[in-house]
C-alpha positions as CSV (number, residue, x, y, z in Angstrom):
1,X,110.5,-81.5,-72.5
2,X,112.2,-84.7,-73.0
3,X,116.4,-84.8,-72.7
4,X,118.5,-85.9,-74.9
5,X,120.2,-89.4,-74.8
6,X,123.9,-88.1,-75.3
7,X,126.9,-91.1,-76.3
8,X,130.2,-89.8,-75.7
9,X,132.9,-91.2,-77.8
10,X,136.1,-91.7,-76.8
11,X,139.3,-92.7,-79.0
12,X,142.5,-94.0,-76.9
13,X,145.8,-95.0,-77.6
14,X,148.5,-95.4,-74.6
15,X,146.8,-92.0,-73.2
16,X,147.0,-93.7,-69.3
17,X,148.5,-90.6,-68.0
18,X,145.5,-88.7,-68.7
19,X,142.5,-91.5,-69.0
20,X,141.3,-92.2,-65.4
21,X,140.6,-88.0,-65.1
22,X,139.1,-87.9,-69.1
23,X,136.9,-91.0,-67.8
24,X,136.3,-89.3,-64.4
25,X,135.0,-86.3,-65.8
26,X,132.9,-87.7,-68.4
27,X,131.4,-90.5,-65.6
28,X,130.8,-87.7,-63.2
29,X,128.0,-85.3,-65.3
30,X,125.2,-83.4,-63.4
31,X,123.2,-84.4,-66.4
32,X,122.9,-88.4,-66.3
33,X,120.9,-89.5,-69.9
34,X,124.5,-90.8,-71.7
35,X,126.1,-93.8,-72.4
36,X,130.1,-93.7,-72.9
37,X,131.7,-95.7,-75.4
38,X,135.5,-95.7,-75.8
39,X,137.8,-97.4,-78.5
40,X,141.2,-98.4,-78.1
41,X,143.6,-98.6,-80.9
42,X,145.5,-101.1,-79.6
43,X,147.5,-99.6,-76.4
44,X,150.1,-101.3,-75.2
45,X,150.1,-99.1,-71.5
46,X,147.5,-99.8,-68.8
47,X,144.7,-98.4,-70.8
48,X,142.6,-100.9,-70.4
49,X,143.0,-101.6,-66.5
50,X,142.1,-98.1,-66.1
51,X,139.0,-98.1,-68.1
52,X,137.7,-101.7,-66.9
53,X,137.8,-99.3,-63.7
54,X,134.7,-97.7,-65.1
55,X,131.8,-100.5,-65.4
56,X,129.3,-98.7,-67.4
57,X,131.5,-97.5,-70.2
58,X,131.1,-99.7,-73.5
59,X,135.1,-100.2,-74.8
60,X,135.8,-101.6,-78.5
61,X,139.1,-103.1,-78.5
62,X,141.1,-102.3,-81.6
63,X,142.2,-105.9,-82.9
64,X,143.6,-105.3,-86.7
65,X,146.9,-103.4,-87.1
66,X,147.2,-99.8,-86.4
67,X,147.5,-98.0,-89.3
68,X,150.6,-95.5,-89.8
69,X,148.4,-92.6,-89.6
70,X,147.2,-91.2,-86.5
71,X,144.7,-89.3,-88.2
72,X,143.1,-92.2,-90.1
73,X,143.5,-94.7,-86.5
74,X,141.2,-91.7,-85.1
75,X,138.7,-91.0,-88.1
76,X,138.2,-95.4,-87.9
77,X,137.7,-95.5,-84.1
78,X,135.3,-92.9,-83.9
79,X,133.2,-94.3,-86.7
80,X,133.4,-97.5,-84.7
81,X,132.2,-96.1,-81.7
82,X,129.5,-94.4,-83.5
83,X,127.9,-97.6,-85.1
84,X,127.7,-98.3,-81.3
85,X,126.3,-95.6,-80.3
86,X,122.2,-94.8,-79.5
87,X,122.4,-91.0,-78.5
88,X,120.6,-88.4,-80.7
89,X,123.2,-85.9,-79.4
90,X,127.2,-87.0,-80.0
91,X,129.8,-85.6,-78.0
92,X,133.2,-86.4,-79.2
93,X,136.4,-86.6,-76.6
94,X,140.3,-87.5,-76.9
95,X,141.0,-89.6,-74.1
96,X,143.6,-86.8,-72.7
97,X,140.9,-83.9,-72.4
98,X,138.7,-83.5,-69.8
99,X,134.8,-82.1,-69.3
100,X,133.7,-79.8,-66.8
101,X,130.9,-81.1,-64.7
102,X,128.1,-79.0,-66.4
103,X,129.0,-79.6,-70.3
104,X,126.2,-82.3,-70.9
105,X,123.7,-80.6,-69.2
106,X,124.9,-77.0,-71.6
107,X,125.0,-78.8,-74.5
108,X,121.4,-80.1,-74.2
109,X,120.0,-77.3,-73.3
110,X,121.7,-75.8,-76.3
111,X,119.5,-78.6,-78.6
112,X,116.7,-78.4,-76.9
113,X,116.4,-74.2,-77.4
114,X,117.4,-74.7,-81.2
115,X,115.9,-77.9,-82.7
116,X,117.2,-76.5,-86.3
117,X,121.0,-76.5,-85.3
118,X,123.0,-79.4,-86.3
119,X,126.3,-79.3,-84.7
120,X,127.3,-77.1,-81.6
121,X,131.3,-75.7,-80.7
122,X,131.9,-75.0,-77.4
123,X,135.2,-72.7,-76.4
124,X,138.2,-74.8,-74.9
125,X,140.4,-73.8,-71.4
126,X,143.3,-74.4,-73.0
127,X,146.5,-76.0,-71.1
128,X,150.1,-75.1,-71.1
129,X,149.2,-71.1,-72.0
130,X,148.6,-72.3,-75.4
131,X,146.8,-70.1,-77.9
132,X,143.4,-70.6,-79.2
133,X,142.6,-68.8,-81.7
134,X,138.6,-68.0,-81.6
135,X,136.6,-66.2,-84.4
136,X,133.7,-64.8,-83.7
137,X,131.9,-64.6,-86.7
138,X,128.7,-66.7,-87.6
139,X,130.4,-67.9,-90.7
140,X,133.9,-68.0,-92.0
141,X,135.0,-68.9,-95.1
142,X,138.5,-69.4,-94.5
143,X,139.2,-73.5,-93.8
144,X,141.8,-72.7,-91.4
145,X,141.0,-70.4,-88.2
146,X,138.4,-72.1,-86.4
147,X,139.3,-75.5,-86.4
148,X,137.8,-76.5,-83.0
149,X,139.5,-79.3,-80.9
150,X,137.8,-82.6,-81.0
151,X,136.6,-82.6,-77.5
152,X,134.4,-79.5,-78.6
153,X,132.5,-80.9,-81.3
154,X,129.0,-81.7,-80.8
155,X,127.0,-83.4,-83.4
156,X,123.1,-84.5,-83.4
157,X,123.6,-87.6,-84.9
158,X,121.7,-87.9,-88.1
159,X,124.1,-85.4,-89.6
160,X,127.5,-86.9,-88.6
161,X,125.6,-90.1,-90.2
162,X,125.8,-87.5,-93.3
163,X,129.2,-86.8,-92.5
164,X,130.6,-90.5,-92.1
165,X,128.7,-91.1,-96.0
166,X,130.7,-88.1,-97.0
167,X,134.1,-88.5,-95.6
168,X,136.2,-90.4,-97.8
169,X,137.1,-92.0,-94.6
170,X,140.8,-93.4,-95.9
171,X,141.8,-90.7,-97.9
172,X,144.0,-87.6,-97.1
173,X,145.8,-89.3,-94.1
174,X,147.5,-86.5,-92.5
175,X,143.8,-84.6,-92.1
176,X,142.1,-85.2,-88.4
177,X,138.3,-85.2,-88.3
178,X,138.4,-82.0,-86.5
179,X,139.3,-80.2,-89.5
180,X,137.0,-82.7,-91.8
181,X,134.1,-81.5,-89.6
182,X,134.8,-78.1,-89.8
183,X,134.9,-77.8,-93.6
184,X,131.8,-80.1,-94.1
185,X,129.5,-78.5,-91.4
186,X,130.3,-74.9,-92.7
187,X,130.5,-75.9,-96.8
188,X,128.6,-79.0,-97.6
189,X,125.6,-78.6,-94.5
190,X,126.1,-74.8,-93.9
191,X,126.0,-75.3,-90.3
192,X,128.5,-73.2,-87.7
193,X,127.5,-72.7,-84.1
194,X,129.7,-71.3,-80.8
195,X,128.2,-71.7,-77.4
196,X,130.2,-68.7,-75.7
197,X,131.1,-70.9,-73.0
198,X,134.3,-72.8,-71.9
199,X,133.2,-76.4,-71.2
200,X,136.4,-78.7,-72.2
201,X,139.9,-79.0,-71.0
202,X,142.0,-79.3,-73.7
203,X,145.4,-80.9,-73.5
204,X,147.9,-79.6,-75.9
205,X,149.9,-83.6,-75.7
206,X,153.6,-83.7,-76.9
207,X,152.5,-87.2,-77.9
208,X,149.1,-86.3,-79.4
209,X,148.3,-86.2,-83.3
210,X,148.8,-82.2,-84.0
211,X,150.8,-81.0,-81.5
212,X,154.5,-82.7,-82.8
213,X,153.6,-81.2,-86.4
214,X,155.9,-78.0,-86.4
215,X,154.0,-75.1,-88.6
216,X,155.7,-74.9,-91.9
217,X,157.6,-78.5,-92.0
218,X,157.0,-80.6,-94.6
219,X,153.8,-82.4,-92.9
220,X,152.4,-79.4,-92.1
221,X,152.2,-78.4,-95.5
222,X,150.9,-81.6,-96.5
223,X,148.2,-81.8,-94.1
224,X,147.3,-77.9,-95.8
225,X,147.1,-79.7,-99.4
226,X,144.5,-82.5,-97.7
227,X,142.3,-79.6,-96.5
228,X,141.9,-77.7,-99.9
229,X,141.4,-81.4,-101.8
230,X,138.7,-82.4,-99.0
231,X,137.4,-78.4,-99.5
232,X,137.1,-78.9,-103.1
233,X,135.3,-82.8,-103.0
234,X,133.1,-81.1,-100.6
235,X,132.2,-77.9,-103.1
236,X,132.2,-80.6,-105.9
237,X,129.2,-82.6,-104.3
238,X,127.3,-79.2,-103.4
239,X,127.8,-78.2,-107.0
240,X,129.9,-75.2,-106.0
241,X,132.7,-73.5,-107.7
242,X,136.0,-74.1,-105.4
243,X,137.8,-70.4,-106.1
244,X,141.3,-70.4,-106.2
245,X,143.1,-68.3,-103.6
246,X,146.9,-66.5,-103.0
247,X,146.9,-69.1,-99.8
248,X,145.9,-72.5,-102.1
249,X,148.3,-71.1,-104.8
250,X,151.2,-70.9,-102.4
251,X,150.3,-74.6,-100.7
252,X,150.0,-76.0,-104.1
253,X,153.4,-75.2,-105.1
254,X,155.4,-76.1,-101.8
255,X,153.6,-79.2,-101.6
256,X,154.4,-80.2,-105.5
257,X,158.1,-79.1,-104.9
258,X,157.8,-81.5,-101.6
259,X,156.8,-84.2,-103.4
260,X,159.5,-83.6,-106.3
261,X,162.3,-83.9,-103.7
262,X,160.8,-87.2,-102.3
């Protein structure tokens, strides 16, 4: 049975501190049919000393102005890095997580037992004695309890081409593609897979896009509004009836008094 050609793409900006492990971990694999590709959004640390270390990763250099929104600079470089990108399997990494030496090698095996799946979630060892918060079910129709960390997501690609078509890739700025993914895969491709196995290091970053968004501050209701309007677009191409809720109520009304205050 022939393997999969994996591309791992990597988004970077000034994430030094952690890049040379991320790479490391990534460039060290017991399963060797991948390609790396990594963009950097313009980093003005030693980024790119660190990943000219590397010879066989691909980097895309960032060369237009950042855009204020982390979320949107992420969304941009990993659809850069795709377009790049050969592998029929896509692994997706922040440059300030790491992989455990096996995770290739799980995830195809994971394809290669189910040829019908089209995206695969694998469970994070968290940092820091953060929480993750890990539902079990095969479906979920709440937007918000699994949303898995980036460097868990893995994608065959011909349905994260689906995804990119989808995305309205410059809209709803405060929304990161881990939570885009999430509600596409489960409501427009009714798709939701957990491999029950803990195959990523995941770095909870003062400095990283989520983690300085304290739960109930104006941004953080904001980002809540994005996920029902990208929820409804999504229901809205399936042809599906978006069905109000106590929780979209609620967000709807903080986020219009919000606004008002502005």
């Amino acid at each position: 049975m022939k393997n999969n050609f994996i591309s791992i793409l990597i988004t970077n900006y000034n994430k030094s501190r952690f890049l040379y492990k991320s790479l490391k971990s990534v460039s060290s694999q017991n399963y060797k049919n991948y390609e790396i590709i990594i963009f950097d959004d313009c980093s003005i640390d030693n980024s790119i000393k660190i990943i000219n270390q590397f010879k066989k990763i691909k980097l895309i250099k960032n060369k237009k102005k950042r855009e204020n929104s982390p979320a949107l600079n992420q969304i941009n470089g990993i659809k850069r890095t795709f377009l790049k990108s050969k592998g029929s399997i896509i692994c997706l990494m922040d440059s300030d997580d790491y992989f455990k030496r096996d995770k290739l090698k799980k995830i195809n095996e994971f394809f290669q037992a189910h040829k019908e799946k089209k995206i695969l979630y694998n469970l994070p060892i968290v940092s820091k004695k953060k929480n993750f918060n890990i539902c079990n079910k095969k479906r979920n129709k709440n937007i918000w309890p699994i949303i898995f960390p980036t460097s868990c997501i893995s994608i065959k690609r011909k349905y994260l081409k689906i995804f990119f078509k989808n995305i309205e890739i410059n809209k709803y700025k405060n929304l990161e593609i881990d939570a885009r993914i999430n509600i596409f895969f489960n409501f427009y491709l009714n798709d939701y897979n957990i491999i029950n196995e803990k195959l990523t290091y995941y770095n909870f970053d003062n400095l990283g896009i989520t983690s300085n968004i304290p739960k109930f501050s104006r941004k953080w209701w904001l980002r809540r509004s994005e996920a029902f309007d990208y929820l409804k677009l999504i229901l809205n191409k399936k042809e599906k009836i978006f069905k109000l809720s106590f929780d979209y109520i609620i967000t709807n009304f903080i986020c219009k008094f919000i606004k008002f205050f502005q």
